[in-house]
C-alpha positions in Angstrom: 0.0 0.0 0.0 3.1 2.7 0.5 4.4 1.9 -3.2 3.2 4.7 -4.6 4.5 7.3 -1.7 7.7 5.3 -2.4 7.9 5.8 -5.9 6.6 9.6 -5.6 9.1 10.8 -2.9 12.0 8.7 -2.9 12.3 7.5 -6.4 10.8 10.6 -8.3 13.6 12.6 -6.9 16.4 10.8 -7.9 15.5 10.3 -11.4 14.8 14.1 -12.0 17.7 16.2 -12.9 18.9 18.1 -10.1 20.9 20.8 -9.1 24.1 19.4 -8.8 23.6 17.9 -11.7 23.1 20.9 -13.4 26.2 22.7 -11.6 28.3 19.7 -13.1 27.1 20.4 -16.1 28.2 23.8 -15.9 31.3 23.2 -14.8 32.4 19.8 -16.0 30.4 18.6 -18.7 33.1 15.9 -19.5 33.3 14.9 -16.4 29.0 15.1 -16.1 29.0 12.7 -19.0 31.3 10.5 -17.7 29.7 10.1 -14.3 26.3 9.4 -16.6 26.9 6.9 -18.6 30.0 5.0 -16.5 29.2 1.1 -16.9 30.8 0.6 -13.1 29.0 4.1 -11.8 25.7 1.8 -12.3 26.7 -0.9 -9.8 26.6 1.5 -7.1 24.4 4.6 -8.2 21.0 5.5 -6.5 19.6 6.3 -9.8 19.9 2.8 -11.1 18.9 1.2 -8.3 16.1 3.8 -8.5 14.9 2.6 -12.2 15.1 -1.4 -11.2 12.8 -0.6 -8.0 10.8 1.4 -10.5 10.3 -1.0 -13.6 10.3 -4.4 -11.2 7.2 -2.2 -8.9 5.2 -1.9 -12.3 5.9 -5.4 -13.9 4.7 -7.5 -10.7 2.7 -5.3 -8.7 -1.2 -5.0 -10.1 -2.4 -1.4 -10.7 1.1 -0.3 -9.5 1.8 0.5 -13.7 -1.5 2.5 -14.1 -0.9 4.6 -10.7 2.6 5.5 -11.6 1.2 6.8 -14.8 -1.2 8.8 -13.4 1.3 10.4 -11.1 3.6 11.0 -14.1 1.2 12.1 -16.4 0.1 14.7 -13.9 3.3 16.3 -13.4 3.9 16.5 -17.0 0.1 17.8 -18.1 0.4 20.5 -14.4 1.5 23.5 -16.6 3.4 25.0 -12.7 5.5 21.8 -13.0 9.6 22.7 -13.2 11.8 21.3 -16.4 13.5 19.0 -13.8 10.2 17.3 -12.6 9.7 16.8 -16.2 12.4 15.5 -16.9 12.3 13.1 -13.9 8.9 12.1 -15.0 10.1 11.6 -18.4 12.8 9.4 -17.4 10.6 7.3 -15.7 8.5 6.8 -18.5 11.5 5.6 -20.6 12.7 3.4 -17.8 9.5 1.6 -17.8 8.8 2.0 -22.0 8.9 -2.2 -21.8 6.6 -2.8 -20.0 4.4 -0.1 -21.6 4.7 -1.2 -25.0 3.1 -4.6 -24.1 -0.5 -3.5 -22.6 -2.4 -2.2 -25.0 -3.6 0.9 -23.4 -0.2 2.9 -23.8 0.5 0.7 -27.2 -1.6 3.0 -28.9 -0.6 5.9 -27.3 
């Protein structure tokens, strides 16, 4: 029953782009790239552990998919919503575009 609070306040945040992320960018963006897309980075980021919580909650739990669309869908329709909830919401959308391609409802979409 807390899925969804878990999803909305723990992994939401660490899949949007933050500030650090953007001061990196700023400063480093070599070294903001690198960090990114490092193969060994993975075995020990948040963020990916983040995006396996995330896609394994919406294959196996039921209505857990639907729910997390509705969140996401929200934050991206709210016209107040930042570029980095956005983009966090948009990341989560691609993290879980498997398992949306196979039901029907978001096929279309």
């Amino acid at each position: 029953p807390h899925m969804l609070l878990i999803i909305q306040d723990i992994v939401f945040p660490l899949m949007s782009y933050s500030e650090q992320d953007a001061e990196l960018w700023d400063t480093d963006p070599y070294e903001y790239i690198r960090i990114k897309f490092d193969i060994f980075e993975d075995f020990v980021s948040p963020v990916t552990a983040a995006q396996t919580l995330l896609h394994s909650a919406c294959k196996k739990r039921k209505e857990m998919l639907q729910k997390t669309m509705d969140l996401l869908l929200q934050i991206i329709q709210t016209p107040g919503s930042s570029a980095s909830q956005k983009d966090g919401a948009l990341h989560m959308i691609g993290t879980m575009a498997d398992i949306l391609l196979k039901k029907p409802v978001y096929k279309e979409d």
